[in-house]
C-alpha positions as CSV (number, residue, x, y, z in Angstrom):
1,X,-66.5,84.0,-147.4
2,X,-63.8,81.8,-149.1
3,X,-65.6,78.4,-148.2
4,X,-62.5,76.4,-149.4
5,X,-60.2,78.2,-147.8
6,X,-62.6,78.2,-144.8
7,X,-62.7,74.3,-145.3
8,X,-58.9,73.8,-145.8
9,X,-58.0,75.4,-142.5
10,X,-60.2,73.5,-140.8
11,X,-58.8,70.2,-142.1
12,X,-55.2,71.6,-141.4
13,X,-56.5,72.4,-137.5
14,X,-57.8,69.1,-137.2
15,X,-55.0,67.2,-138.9
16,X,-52.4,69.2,-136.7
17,X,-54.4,67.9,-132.9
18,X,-54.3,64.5,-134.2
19,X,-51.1,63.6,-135.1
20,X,-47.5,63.7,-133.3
21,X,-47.0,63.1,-129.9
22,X,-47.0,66.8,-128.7
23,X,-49.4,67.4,-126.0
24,X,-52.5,68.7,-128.1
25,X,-52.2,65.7,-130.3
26,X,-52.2,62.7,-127.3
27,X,-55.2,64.9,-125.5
28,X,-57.3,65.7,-128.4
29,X,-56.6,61.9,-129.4
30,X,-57.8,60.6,-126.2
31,X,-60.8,62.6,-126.5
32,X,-62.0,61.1,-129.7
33,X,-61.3,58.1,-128.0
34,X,-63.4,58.6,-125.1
35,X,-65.7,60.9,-126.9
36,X,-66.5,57.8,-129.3
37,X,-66.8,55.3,-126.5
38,X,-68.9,57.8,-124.5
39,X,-71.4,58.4,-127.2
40,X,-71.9,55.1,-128.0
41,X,-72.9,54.6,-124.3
42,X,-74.9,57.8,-123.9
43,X,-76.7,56.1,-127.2
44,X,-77.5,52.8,-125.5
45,X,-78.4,54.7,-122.6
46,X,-81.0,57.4,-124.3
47,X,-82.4,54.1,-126.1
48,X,-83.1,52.3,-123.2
49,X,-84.7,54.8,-121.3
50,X,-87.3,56.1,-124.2
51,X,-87.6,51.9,-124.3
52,X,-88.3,51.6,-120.5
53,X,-90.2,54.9,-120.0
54,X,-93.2,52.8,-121.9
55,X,-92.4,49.5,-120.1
56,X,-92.1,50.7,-117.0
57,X,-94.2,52.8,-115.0
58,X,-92.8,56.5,-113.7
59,X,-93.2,55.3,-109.8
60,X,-90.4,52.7,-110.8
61,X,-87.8,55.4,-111.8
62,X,-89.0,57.3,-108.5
63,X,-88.1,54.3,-105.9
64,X,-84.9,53.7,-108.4
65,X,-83.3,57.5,-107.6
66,X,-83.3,57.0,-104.0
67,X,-82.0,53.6,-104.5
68,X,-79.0,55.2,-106.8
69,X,-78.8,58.1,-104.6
70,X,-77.8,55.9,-101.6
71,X,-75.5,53.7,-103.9
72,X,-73.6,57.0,-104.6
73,X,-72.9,57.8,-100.5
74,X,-71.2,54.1,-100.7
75,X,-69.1,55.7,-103.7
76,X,-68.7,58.8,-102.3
77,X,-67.1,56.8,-98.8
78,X,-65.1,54.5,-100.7
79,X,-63.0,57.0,-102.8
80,X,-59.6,57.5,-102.1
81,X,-58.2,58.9,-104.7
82,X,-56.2,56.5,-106.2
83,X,-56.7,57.1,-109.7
84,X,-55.9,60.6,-109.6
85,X,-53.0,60.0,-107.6
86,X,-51.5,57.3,-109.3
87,X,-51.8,59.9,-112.7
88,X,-50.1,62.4,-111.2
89,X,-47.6,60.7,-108.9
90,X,-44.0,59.4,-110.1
91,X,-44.3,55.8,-108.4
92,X,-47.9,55.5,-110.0
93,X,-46.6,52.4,-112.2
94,X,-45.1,50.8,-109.5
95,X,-46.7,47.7,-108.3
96,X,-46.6,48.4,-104.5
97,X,-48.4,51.7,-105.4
98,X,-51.2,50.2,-107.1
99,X,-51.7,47.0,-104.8
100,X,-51.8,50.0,-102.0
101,X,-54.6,51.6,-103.5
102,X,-56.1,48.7,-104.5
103,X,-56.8,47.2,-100.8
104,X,-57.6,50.8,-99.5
105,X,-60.5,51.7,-102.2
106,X,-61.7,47.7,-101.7
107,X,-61.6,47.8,-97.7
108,X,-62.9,51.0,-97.4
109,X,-66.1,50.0,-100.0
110,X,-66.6,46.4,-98.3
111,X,-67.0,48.4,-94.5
112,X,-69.6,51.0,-95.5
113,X,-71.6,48.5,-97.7
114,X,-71.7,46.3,-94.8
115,X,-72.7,49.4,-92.2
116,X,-75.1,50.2,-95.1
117,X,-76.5,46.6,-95.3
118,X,-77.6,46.7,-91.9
119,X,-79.2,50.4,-91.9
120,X,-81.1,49.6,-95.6
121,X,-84.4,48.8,-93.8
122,X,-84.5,52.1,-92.2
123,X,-84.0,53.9,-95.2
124,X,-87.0,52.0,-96.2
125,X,-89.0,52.6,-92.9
126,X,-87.8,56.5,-93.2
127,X,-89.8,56.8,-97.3
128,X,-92.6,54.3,-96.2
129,X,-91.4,52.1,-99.0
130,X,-90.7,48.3,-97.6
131,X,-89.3,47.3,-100.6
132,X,-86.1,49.3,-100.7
133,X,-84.5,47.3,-98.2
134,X,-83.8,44.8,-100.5
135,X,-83.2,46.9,-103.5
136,X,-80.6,49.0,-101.4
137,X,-78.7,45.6,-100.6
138,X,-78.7,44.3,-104.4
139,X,-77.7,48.0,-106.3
140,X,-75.1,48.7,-103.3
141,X,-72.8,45.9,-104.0
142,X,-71.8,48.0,-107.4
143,X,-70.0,50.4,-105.8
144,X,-67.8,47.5,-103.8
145,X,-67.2,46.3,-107.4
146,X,-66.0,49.4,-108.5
147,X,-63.5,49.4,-106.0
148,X,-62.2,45.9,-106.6
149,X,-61.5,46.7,-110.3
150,X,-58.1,45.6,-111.4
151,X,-55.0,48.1,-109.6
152,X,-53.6,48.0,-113.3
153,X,-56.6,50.2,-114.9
154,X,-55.3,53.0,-113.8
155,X,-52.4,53.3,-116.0
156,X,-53.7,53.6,-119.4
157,X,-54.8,57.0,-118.1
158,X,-51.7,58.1,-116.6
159,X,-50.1,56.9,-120.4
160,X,-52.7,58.8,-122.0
161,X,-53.7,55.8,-123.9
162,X,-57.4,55.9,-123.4
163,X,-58.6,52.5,-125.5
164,X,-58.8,49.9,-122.7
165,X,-59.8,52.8,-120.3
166,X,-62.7,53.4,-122.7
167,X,-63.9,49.7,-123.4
168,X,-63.8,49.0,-119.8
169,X,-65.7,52.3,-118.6
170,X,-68.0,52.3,-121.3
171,X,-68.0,48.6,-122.7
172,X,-69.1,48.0,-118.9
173,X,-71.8,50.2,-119.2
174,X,-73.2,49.0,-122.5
175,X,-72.9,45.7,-121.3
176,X,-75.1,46.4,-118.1
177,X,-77.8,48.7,-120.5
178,X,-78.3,45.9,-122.4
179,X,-78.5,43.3,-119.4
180,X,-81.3,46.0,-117.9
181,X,-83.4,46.2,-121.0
182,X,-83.8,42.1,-121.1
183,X,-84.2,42.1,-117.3
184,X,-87.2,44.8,-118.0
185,X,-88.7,42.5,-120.6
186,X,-88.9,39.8,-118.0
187,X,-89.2,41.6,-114.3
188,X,-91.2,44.3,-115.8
189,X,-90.6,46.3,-112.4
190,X,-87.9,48.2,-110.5
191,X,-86.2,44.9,-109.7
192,X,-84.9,45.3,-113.2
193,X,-83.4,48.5,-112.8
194,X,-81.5,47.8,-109.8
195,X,-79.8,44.3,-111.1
196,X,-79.2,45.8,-114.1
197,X,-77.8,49.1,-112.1
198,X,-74.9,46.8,-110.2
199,X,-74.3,44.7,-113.2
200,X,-72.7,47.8,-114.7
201,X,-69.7,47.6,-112.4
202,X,-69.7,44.2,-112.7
203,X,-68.9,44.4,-116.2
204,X,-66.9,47.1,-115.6
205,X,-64.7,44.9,-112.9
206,X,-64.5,41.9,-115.4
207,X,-63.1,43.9,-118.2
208,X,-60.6,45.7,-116.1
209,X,-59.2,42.4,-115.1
210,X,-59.5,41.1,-118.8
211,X,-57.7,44.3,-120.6
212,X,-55.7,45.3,-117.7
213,X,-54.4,42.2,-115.8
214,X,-53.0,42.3,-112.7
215,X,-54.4,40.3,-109.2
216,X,-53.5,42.4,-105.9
217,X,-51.2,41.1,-103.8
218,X,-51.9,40.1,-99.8
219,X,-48.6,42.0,-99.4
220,X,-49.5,45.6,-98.5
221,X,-46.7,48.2,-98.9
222,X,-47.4,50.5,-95.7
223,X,-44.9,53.3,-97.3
224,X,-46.8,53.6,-100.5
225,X,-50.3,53.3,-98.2
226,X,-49.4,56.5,-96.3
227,X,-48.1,57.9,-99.8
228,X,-51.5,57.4,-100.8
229,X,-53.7,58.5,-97.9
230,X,-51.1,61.8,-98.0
231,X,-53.1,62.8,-101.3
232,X,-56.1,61.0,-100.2
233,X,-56.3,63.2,-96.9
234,X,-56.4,66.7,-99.3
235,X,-59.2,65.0,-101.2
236,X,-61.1,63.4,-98.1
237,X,-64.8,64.3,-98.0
238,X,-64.9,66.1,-101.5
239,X,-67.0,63.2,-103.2
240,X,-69.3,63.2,-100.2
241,X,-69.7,67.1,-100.8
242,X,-70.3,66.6,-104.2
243,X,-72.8,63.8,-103.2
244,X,-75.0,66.4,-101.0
245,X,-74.9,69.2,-104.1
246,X,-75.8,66.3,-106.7
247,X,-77.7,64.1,-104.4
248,X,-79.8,65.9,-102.3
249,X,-82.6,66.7,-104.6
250,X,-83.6,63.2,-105.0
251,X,-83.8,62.7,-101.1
252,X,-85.8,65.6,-100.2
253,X,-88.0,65.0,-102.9
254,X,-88.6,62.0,-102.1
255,X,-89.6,62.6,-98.9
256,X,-92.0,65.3,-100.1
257,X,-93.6,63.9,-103.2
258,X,-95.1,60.8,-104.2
259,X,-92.9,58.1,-105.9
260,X,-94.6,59.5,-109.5
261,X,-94.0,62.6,-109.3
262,X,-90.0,61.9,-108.2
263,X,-89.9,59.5,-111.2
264,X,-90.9,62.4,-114.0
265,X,-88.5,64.5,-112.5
266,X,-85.8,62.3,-112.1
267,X,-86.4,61.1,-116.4
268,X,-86.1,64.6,-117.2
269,X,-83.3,65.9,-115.0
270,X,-81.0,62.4,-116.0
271,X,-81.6,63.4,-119.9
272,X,-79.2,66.0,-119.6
273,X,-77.6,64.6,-116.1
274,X,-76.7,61.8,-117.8
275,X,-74.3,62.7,-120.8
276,X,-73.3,65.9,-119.1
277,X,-72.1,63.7,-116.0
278,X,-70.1,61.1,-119.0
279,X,-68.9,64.8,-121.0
280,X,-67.5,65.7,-117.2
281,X,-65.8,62.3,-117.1
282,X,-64.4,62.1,-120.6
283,X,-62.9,65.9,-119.9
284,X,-61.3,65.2,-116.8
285,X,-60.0,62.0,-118.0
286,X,-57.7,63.7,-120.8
287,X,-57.2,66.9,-119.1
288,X,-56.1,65.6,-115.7
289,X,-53.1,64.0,-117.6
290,X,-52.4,67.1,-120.0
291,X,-52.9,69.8,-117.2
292,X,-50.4,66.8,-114.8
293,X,-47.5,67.4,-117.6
294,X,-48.0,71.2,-117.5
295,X,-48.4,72.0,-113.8
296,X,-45.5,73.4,-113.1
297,X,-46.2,75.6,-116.5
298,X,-48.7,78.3,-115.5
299,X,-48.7,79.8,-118.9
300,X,-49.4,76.5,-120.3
301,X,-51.8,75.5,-117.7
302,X,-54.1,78.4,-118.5
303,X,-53.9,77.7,-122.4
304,X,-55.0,74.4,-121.7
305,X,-58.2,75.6,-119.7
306,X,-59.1,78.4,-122.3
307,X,-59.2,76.0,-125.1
308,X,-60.9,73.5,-123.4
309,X,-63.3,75.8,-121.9
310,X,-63.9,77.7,-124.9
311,X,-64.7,74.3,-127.1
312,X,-67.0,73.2,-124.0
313,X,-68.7,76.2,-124.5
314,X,-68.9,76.3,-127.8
315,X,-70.4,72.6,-128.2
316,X,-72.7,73.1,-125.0
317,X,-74.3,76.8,-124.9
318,X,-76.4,76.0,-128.1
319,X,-77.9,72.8,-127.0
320,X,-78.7,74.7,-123.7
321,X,-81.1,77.2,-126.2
322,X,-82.7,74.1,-127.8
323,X,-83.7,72.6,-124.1
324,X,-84.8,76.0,-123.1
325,X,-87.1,76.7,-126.1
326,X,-88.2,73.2,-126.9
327,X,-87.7,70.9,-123.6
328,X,-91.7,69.7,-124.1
329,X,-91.3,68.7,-127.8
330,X,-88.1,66.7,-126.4
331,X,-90.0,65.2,-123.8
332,X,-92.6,64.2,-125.8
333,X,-90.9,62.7,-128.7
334,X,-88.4,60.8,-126.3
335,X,-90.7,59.3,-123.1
336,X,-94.2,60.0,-124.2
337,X,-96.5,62.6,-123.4
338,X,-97.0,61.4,-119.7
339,X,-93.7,63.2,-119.2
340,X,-94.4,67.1,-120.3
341,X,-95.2,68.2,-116.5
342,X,-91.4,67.8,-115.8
343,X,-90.4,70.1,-118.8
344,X,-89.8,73.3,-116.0
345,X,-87.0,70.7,-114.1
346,X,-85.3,69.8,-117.4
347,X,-84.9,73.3,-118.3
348,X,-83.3,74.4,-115.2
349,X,-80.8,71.0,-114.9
350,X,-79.5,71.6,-118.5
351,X,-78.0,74.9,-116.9
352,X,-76.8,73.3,-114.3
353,X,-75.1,70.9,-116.2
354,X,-73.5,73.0,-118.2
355,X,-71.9,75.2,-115.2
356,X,-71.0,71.9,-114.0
357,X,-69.1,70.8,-116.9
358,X,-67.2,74.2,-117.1
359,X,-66.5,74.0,-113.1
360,X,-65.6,70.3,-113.9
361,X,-62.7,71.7,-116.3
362,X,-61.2,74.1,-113.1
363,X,-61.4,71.2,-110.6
364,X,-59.3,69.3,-113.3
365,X,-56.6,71.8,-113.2
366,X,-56.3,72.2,-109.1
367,X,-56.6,68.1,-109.1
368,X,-53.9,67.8,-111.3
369,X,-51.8,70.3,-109.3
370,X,-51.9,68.6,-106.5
371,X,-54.5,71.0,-104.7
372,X,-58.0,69.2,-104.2
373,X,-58.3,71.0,-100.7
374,X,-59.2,74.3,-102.8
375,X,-61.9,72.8,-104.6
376,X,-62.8,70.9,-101.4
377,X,-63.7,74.6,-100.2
378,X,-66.0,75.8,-103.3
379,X,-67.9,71.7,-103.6
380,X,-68.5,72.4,-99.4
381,X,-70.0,76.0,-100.2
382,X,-72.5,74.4,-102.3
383,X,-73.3,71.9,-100.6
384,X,-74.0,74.0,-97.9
385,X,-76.5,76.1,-100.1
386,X,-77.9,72.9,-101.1
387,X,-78.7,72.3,-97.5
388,X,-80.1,75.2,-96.8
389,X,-81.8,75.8,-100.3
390,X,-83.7,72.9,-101.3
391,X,-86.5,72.6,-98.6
392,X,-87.7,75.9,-99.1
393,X,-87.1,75.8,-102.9
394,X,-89.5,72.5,-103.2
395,X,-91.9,74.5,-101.5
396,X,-92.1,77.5,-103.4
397,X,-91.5,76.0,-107.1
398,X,-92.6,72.5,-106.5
399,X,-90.2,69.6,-108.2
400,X,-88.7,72.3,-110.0
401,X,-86.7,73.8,-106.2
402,X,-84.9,70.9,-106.9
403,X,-83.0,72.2,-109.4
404,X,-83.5,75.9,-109.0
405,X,-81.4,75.3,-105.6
406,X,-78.8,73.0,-107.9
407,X,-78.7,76.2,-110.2
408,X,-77.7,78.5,-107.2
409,X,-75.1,76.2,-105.6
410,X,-73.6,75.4,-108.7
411,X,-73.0,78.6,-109.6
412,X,-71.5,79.8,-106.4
413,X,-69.1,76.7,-106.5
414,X,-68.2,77.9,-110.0
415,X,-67.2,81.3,-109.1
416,X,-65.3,79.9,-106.2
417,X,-63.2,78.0,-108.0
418,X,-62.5,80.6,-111.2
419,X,-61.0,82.8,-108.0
420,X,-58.9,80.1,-107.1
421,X,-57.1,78.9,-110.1
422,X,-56.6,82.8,-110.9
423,X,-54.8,83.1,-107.7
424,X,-52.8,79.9,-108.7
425,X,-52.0,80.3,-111.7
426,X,-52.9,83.9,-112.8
427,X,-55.6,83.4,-114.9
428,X,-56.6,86.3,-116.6
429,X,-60.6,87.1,-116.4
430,X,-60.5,88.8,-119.6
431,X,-58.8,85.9,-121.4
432,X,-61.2,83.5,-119.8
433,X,-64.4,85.5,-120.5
434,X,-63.3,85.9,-124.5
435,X,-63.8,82.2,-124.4
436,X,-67.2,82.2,-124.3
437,X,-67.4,84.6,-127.6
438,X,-67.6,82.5,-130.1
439,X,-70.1,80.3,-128.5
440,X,-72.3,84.1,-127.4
441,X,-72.2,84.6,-131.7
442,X,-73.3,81.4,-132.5
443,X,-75.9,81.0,-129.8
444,X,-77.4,84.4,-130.6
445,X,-77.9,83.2,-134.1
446,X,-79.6,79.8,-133.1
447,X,-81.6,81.8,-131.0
448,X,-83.3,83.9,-133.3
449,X,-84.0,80.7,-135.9
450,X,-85.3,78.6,-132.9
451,X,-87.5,81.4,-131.7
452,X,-88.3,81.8,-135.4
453,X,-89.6,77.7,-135.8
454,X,-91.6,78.3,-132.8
455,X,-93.3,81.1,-133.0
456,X,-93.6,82.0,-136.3
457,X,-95.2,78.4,-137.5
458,X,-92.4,77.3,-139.6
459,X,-93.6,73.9,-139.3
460,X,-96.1,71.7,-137.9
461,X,-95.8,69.0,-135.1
462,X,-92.9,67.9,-132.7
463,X,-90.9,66.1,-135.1
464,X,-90.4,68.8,-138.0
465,X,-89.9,71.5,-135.1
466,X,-86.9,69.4,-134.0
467,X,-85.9,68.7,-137.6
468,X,-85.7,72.8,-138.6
469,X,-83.8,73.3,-135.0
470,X,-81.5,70.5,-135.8
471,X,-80.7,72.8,-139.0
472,X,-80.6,75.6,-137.6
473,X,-78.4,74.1,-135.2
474,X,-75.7,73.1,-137.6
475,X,-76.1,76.6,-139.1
476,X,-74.8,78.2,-135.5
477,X,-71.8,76.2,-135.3
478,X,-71.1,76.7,-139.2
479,X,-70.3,80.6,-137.7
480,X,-68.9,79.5,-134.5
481,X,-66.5,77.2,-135.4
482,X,-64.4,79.7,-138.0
483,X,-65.2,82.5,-135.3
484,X,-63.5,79.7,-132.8
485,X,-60.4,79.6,-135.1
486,X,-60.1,83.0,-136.3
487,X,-59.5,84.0,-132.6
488,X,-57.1,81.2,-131.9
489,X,-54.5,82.4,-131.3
490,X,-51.6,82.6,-128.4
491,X,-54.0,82.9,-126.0
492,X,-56.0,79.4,-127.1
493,X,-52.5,77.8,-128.0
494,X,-50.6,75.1,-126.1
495,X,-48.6,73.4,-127.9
């Protein structure tokens, strides 16, 4: 192999996405962007969870899922829509637009925070746990702070000009992290978690107001409100949907198991929840604008999702082996060994991440052509398996039905929606399916070394196991990545 060659294609590739103005180079800019803000977040994040995992005990993490769990039903109420539909709609940057959304997403998240004020002490009654009444009321009042965030944030997205989106979505987040670890060195209980939970949209609300100014006005433009609620009413219900498929888990089990046993599996399942959920939102934050440019395209549209997909792929399939082969040694080196019973829950949850990420970059595409209702359809089959699923699954596999009946509706929802957007846009299956080549190569190959590390001795304790996968880890992509580019061709190409 021609290594310089090799190496002087690569640098061509990479200099070509990054610079002009051309579609490929404003996404793959806003990804390193957002990739860059979304790593430095998912790095705060990882450290103050292996931090708090020995501060705080696992019973704390337990009581804090339910308590995020219900925070995400206000969410899920309070969504409109509005920034997808100011992306994709031609009065987005007008100012009656915005102020439109702006009251609807506040209103909206102000009335069910108030209906879920009053019921908090039942959801406490309902677990047996007192002291979630008041933790409800505190974390809660994030998601009305998410909805009052300045009308004007949505428009570096809609520019694709992702700086200020990403210091206000991520700088928000960091800010909150590191208000939650000094909280935990002084309320060394859950208390900490939830302040430090709501603080994050606090943040978040401050810096959109500070990068992108803009007060609403009392004024409210009924035309552009019904322009609004027009998309909004094709999207109505999906985040609750999505809140029973993602959501779910965490109620039943909580219900079921002690506040312990809920806390080690909700560590473990957020490990790969958590950067997989940021990856989802980082995605649809650059595709939803590239695939808004192209919809009327269906040739381009379907580049755009190959090569997407196939990178997705590519970057996620490997780190799906490692979790598989060594999610103990992970557990271990990151929480302590208190958290090794909830290795069989983190195995299953980095595959469902991982379908979700790949659904994620389909729901992108029918978002961004103006159809939501068809993924409204495959989010409600899922949530209906979810429904169904996850009693009996707890009580066959134990904490691990949790995720075994996530695995099962994901995938469902996933095949859903790849027969949808073939219908839309004529997607060919066998164009989509070589997209997952390069990554099958590579992942084969990392297979065999990891296997190799584990079984064979190759090296003693958790820490040099991770260090040889870590290599051999590098060594897969080293033959993925010129695999990725030697098939690139017309069918991964959108310029």
């Amino acid at each position: 192999m021609n290594f310089g060659h090799l190496y002087s294609r690569v640098r061509q590739h990479i200099a070509l996405s990054l610079r002009g103005d051309n579609l490929r180079a404003k996404t793959t800019r806003g990804a390193a962007l957002l990739g860059s803000g979304s790593f430095a977040e998912q790095a705060s994040r990882f450290a103050r969870n292996m931090l708090l995992a020995r501060l705080l005990a696992p019973s704390a993490f337990g009581t804090m899922a339910i308590v995020m769990s219900s925070a995400s039903i206000v969410g899920s109420l309070s969504d409109v829509g509005l920034r997808v539909s100011v992306i994709r709609n031609p009065r987005g940057r007008e100012a009656a637009y915005l102020n439109a959304g702006w009251w609807l997403a506040f209103g909206r998240g102000l009335a069910v925070y108030l209906v879920c004020f009053v019921m908090a002490p039942f959801v406490g009654h309902f677990y047996g746990n007192l002291q979630l009444s008041g933790l409800l009321r505190v974390a809660l009042l994030g998601a009305v702070l998410e909805g009052a965030m300045s009308p004007a944030s949505c428009l570096p997205q809609k520019d694709m000009k992702f700086a200020r989106w990403a210091a206000i979505t991520n700088g928000g987040a960091i800010c909150g992290v590191i208000f939650t670890v000094i909280l935990s060195f002084i309320i060394r209980d859950v208390w900490a978690l939830a302040i430090g939970y709501c603080s994050e949209n606090a943040f978040r609300c401050l810096l959109s107001y500070i990068l992108c100014p803009g007060l609403p006005s009392i004024k409210l433009d009924r035309h552009a409100a019904r322009d609004l609620l027009t998309y909004s009413k094709g999207a109505y219900g999906l985040s609750f949907l999505n809140l029973i498929f993602t959501r779910t888990d965490v109620f039943v089990l909580g219900k079921l198991y002690a506040p312990t046993a809920l806390g080690l599996y909700t560590m473990a399942v957020y490990l790969v929840q958590t950067p997989g959920g940021f990856i989802q939102n980082m995605v649809g934050s650059t595709l939803v604008p590239a695939f808004a440019h192209v919809q009327d395209d269906h040739e381009r549209v379907n580049r755009v999702l190959l090569e997407a997909t196939s990178w997705l792929v590519v970057a996620g399939l490997p780190i799906m082996v490692i979790v598989w082969l060594y999610a103990p040694c992970l557990l271990k080196i990151l929480y302590g060994a208190r958290y090794l019973k909830s290795a069989g829950p983190l195995v299953v949850a980095s595959s469902v991440v991982l379908l979700g990420i790949l659904n994620g970059v389909i729901t992108d595409v029918l978002s961004a052509m103006g159809k939501p209702a068809l993924h409204r359809r495959a989010v409600a089959a899922s949530a209906a398996i979810m429904i169904l699923g996850i009693y009996p699954a707890c009580r066959v596999f134990g904490v691990v039905g949790g995720q075994v009946a996530a695995l099962a509706a994901i995938a469902t929802s996933y095949l859903l929606q790849i027969s949808r957007v073939r219908s839309l846009t004529g997607l060919s299956l066998s164009r989509y399916g070589r997209a997952f080549l390069p990554a099958g190569i590579a992942s084969v190959v990392f297979l065999c070394a990891a296997v190799a590390i584990r079984y064979l001795g190759l090296a003693q304790g958790s820490t040099a196991q991770m260090v040889l996968v870590f290599g051999a880890f590098l060594l897969s992509y080293s033959i993925s990545v010129p695999a990725m580019l030697r098939m690139k061709g017309d069918s991964l190409s959108w310029q």
